[in-house]
C-alpha positions in Angstrom: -39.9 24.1 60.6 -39.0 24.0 64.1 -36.4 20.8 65.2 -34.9 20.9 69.1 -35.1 24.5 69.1 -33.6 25.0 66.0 -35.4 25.8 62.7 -35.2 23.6 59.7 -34.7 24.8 56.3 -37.7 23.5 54.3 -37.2 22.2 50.8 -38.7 25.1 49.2 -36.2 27.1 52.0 -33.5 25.1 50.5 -34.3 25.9 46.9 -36.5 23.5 46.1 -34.2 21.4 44.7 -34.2 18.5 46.9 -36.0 15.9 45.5 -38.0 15.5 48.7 -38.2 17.4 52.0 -35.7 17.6 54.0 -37.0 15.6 57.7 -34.5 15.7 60.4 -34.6 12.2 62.1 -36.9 12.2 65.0 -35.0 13.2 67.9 -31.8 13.3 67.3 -29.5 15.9 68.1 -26.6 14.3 66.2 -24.9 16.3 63.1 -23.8 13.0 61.4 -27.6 11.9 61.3 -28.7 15.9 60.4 -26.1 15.4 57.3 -27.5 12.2 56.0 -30.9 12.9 56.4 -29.8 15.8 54.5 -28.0 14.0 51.6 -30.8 11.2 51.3 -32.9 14.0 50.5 -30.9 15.3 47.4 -30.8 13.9 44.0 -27.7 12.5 42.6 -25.4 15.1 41.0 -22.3 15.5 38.7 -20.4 16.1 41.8 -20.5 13.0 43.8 -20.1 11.3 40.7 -17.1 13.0 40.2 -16.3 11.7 44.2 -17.0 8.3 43.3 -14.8 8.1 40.0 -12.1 9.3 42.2 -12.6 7.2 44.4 -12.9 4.2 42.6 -9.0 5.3 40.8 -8.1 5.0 43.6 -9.4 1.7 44.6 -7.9 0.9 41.0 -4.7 1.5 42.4 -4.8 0.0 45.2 -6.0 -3.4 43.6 -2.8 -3.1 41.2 -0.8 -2.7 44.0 -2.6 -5.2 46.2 -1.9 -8.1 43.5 1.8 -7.0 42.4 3.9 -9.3 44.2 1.8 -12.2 43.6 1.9 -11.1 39.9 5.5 -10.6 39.9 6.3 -13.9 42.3 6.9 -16.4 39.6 9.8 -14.2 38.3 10.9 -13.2 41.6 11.1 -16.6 42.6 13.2 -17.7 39.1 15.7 -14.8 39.8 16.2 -15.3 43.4 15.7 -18.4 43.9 13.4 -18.5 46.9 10.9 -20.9 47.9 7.3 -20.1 48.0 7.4 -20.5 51.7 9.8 -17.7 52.1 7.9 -15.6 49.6 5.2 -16.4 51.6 6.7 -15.0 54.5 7.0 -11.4 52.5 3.3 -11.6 51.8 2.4 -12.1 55.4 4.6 -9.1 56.3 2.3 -7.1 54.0 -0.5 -8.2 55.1 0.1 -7.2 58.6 1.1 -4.2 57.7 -2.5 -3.6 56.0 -4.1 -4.8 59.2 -2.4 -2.1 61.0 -3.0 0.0 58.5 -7.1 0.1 58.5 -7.0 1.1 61.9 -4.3 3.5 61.6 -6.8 5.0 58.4 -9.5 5.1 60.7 -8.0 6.8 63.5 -6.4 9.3 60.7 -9.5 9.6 59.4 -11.7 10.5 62.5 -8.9 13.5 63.5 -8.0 14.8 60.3 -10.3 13.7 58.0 -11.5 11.4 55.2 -9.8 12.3 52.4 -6.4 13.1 54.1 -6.4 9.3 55.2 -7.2 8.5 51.4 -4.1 10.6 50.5 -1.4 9.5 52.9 -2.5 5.6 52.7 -1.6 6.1 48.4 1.6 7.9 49.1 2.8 5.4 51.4 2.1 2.3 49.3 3.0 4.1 46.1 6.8 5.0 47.3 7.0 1.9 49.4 6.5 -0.1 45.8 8.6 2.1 43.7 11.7 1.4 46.1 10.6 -1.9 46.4 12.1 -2.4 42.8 15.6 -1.4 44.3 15.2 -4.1 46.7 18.4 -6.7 46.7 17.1 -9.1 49.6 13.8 -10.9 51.0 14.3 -8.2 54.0 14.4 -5.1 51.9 11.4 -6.5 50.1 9.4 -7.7 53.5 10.1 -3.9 55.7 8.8 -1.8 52.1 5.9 -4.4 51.6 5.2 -3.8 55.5 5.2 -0.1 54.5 3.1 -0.3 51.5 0.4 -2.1 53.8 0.1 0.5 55.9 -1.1 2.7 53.1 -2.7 -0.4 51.2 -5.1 -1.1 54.5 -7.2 1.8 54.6 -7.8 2.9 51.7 -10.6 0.1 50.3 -12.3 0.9 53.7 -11.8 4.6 53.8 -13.4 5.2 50.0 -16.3 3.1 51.2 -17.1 5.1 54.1 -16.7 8.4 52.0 -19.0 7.1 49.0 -21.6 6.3 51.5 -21.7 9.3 53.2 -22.4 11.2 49.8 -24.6 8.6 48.3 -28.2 8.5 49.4 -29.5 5.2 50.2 -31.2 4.6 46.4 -27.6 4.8 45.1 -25.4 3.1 48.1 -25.2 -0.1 47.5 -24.2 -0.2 44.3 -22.0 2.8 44.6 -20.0 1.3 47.1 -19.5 -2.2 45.2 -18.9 0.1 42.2 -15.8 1.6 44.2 -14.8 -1.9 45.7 -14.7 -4.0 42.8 -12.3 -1.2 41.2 -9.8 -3.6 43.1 -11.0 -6.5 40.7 -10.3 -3.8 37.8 -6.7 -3.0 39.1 -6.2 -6.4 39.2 -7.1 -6.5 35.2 -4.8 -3.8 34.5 -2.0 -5.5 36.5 -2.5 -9.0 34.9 -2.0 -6.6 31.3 0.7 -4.5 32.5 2.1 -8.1 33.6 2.2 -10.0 30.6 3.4 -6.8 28.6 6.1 -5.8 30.9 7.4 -8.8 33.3 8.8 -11.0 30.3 10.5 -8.2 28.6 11.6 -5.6 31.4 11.5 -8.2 34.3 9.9 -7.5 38.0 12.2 -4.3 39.0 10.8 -2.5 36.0 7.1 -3.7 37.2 7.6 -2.1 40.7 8.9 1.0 39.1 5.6 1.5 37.1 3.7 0.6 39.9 4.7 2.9 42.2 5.0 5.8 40.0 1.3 6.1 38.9 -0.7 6.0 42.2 2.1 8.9 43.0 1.4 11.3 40.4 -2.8 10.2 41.8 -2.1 11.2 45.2 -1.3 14.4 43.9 -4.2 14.6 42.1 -6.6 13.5 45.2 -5.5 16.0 47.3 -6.1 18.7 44.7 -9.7 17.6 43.6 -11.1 14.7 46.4 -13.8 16.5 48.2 -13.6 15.7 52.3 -16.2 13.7 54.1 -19.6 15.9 54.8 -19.9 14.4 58.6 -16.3 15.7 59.2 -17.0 18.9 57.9 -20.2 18.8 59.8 -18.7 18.6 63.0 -15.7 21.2 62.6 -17.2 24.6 62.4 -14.2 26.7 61.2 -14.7 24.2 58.0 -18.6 24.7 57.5 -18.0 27.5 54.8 -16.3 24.7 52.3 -18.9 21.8 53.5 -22.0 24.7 52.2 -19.4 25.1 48.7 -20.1 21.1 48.8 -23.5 21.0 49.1 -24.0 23.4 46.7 -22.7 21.6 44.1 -24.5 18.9 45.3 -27.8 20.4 44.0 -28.9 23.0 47.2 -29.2 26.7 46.1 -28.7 27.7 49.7 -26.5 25.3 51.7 -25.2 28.4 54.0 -29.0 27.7 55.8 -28.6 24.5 56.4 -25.2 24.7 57.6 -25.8 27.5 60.3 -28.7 25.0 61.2 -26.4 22.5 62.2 -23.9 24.7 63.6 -26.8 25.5 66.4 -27.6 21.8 66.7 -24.6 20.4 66.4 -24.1 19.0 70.0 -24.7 15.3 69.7 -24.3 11.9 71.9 -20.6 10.5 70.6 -21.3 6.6 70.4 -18.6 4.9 71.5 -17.4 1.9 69.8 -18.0 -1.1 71.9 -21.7 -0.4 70.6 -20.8 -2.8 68.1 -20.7 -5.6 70.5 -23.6 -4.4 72.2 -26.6 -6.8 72.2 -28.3 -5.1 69.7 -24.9 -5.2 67.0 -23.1 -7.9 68.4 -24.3 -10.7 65.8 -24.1 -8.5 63.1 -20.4 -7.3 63.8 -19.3 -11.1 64.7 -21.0 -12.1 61.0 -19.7 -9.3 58.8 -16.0 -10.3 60.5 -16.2 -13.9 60.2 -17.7 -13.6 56.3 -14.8 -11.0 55.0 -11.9 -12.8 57.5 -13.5 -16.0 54.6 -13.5 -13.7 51.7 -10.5 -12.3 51.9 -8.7 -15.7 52.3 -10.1 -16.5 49.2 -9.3 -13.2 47.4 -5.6 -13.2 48.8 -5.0 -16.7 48.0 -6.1 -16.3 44.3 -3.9 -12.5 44.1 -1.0 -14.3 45.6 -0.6 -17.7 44.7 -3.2 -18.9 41.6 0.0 -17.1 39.0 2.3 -19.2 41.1 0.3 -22.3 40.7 -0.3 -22.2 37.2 3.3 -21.7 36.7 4.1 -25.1 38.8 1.8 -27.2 36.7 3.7 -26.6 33.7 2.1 -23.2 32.5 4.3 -20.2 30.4 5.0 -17.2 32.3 3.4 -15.2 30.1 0.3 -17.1 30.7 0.6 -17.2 34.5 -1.3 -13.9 34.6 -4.2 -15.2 32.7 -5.9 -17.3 35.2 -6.2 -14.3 37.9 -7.1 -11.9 34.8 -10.0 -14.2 34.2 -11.2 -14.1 38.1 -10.9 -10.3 38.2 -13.1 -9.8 34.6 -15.4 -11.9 36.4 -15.5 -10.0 39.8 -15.6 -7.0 37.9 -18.6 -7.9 35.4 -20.2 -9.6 38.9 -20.3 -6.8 41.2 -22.0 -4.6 38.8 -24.8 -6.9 38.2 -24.7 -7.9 41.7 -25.0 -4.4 42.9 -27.8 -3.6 41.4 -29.6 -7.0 42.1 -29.3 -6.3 45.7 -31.4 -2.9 45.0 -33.7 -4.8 43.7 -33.8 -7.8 45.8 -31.8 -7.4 49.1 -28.1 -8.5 49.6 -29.4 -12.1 51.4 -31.1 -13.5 48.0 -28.0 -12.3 46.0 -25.2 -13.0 47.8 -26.1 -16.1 49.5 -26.5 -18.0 46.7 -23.5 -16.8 44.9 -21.6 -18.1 47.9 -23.0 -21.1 47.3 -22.5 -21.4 43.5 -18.8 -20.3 44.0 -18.5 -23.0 46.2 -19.2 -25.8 44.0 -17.2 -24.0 41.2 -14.3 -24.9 43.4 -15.5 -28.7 43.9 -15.3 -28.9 40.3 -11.8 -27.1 40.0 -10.9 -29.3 42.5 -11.4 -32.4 40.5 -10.5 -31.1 37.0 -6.9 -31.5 35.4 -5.1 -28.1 36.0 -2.1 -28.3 33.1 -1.8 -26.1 29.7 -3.5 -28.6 28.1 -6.6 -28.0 30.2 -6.5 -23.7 29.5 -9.7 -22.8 28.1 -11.7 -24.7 30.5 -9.4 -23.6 33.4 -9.9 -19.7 32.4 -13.8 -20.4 32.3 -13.8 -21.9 35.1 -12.1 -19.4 37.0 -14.2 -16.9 35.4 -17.3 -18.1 37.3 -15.3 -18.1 40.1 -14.9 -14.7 39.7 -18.5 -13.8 39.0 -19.7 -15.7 42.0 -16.9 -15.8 44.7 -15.1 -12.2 44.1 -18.0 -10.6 43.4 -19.6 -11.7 47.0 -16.4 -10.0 48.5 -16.7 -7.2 47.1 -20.2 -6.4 48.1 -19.8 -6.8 51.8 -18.5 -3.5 52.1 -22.0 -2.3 51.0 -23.9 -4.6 53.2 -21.8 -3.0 56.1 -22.6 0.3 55.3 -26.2 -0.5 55.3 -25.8 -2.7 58.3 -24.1 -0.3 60.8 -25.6 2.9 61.8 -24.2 6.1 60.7 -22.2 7.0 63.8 -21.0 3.4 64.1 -20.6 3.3 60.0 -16.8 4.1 59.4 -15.8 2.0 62.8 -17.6 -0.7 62.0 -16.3 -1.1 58.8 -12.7 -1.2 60.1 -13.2 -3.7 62.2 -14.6 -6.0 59.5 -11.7 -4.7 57.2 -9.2 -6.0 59.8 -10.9 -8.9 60.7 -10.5 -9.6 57.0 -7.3 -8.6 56.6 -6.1 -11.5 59.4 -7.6 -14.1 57.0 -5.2 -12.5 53.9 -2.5 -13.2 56.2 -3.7 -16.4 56.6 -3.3 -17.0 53.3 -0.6 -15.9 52.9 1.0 -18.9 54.8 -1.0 -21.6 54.2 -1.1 -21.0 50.3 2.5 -21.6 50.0 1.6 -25.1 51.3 -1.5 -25.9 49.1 0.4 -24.6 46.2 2.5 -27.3 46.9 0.1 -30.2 47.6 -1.4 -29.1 44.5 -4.5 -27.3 42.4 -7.0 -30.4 44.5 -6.2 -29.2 47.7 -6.2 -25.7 46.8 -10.0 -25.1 45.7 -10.8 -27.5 48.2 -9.9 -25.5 50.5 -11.4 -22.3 48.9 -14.7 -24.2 48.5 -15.0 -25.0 52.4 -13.9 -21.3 53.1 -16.7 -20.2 50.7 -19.5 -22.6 52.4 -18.4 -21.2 55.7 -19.0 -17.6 55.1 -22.5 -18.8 53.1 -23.4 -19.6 56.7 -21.7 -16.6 57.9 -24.0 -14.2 55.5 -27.0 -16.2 56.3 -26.9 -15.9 59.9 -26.4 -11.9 59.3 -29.8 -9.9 60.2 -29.7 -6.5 58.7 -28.9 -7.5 55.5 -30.0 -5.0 52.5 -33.5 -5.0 51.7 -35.4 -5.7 48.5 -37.0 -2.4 46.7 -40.5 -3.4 47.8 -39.3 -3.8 51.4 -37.3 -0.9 51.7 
């Protein structure tokens, strides 16, 4: 088969293992759209999901790092004596670090590749933690949590981009909230390592473990974590280890498509002010203003719902529980939702879970938060999790389907840091609700959540259902 001059490997060319023929799209000359025409062709192997357990640890442990000062803040503020406001000073500086630190990613990642901007964002929050438990001031702390968001910023948006590229479009959606809501897991394992750690071994000890562990994984990724097939693609000295990939991915002989590309690989770079080009410009705008929402609401649970439950009266060892109970639920959620937008398209799932979340916090809102109130508080919080977290952490895979390939990684940085502006947000003014108390505090959250239900419904290319697709 004949494409621009260049001949096509057919399926039975290619082994006959893809599950259906390889079709280049119809004229382009671009590599990145030649590789995932190529991948939505093949089945889906032991290898990538090998890729996307690694990359989900190491979402894991980013969500354990992204939550550890918030987990630890009740006993850092008892031993220091701080106020929340200048705690939340320290969370800001992180947060502005991670805002920096997804565009940094994606710049790292378009020159040197995918899986080295993986690696360097996990070193750099994983030695910035450990030292932060030598800290002995609120400026020590602040310039290492600076650091650690540098690393922390990249890397949900990074192992996104490098599950979609390896996931054909059956699988993508829910592989890609599979490896975001691995921040709702780490959150789980912190809230554990928390309560078994913090009231024995106090807050020092907690950093210590937490920076140790995504250390020994960075390690790890750089030995095993395969690099991104469209960088490979477009670096010819590296097209002998993309065919390696490829084979394992279920080709019997990748060397024929690979020399393919090599002939066809000249294509027309898009540059990145497409996105607010008339034809992406109200997608872009959406996907920002609905994760700069989410992640205010994300960031004002990590950070501040320990630190609220421990000024209305609750036991530090039961601080933890609240955000434990949100993560299950985002966890649990994302799974189910992931799937359900396979089936049904991302606007019929995650609207109305915006929605739902929304009036979870109206009833929070107007519902006694003391220990006496706990079970009904967890549960309550637990639906908040299923609805609220779980919408956050499927945008990621609504952006991958909603930006085109070449745009794809970009895109998604942009929404990451318009995102990451509303953690810092939070960051502030949930020092403040804290204080004016648990009725304020969801009422807030609930308008936030209302405002991105707008935000998602004004959103054109969302996912579509099976029967549309």
């Amino acid at each position: 088969m004949t494409q621009h001059g260049a001949t096509i490997p057919s399926n039975t060319e290619l082994g006959g293992k893809v599950s259906a023929t390889y079709q280049p799209a119809s004229g382009s000359d671009d590599p990145d759209l030649a590789t995932a025409d190529l991948l939505e062709a093949l089945p889906f192997s032991r290898f990538q999901l090998g890729l996307l357990l690694m990359t989900g640890a190491t979402v894991v442990l980013d969500g354990i790092d992204n939550q550890i000062l918030g987990l630890a803040a009740p006993s850092l503020i008892a031993d220091w004596h701080i106020s929340k406001v200048e705690l939340g000073t320290v969370f800001a500086v992180g947060f502005a670090g991670m805002a920096a630190g997804t565009v940094i990613a994606g710049w790292i990642g378009d020159r040197f590749g995918r899986k080295i901007a993986l690696v360097l964002g996990v070193l750099a929050f994983a030695i910035a933690t450990l030292l932060t438990g030598y800290s002995r001031s609120l400026f020590e702390m602040g310039a290492l949590r600076l650091i650690a968001g540098l690393g922390l910023g990249g890397v949900p948006g990074t192992a996104a981009a490098l599950i979609g590229e390896y996931m054909p479009a059956r699988f993508r959606a829910a592989a890609i909230s599979f490896g975001i809501i691995c921040v709702a897991i780490g959150g789980i394992i912190g809230g554990f390592a928390a309560a078994a750690i913090l009231p024995t071994h106090g807050w020092r000890s907690f950093f210590y473990v937490g920076g140790l562990v995504p250390l020994v994984g960075a390690f790890f990724l750089l030995w095993k974590l395969p690099e991104s097939p469209r960088f490979l693609a477009a670096r010819p000295r590296r097209h002998a280890e993309l065919a390696r990939n490829l084979g394992r991915m279920g080709l019997s002989q990748p060397r024929m498509f690979v020399e393919t590309l090599a002939m066809d690989r000249k294509g027309t770079h898009i540059p990145g002010r497409a996105l607010f080009g008339s034809e992406l410009r109200r997608d872009t705008l959406a996907l920002c203003a609905a994760l700069f929402m989410g992640l205010f609401l994300i960031y004002s649970m990590f950070n501040w719902a320990p630190t609220l439950l421990f000024s209305n009266g609750f036991a530090l060892e039961l601080t933890h529980s609240g955000l434990t109970a949100f993560n299950i639920g985002g966890a649990v959620g994302s799974v189910i939702a992931g799937f359900a937008m396979t089936r049904l398209g991302s606007r019929r799932v995650l609207i109305p879970l915006t929605i739902i979340a929304a009036f979870v916090c109206a009833g929070l809102a107007v519902s006694p938060i003391n220990p006496g109130a706990f079970t009904s508080l967890l549960v309550a919080l637990l639906v908040l999790g299923l609805t609220g977290s779980t919408v956050q952490s499927t945008i990621y895979a609504v952006a991958s389907h909603a930006f085109p390939t070449s745009l794809r990684a970009r895109g998604i940085g942009v929404m990451a840091g318009a995102g990451r502006l509303g953690a810092m947000l939070s960051a502030f003014a949930g020092a403040d609700l804290v204080d004016w108390g648990g009725a304020a505090f969801f009422t807030v959250l609930g308008v936030v959540l209302l405002v991105q239900a707008i935000c998602l419904a004004l959103l054109r290319n969302h996912i579509p259902a099976a029967s549309a697709a």
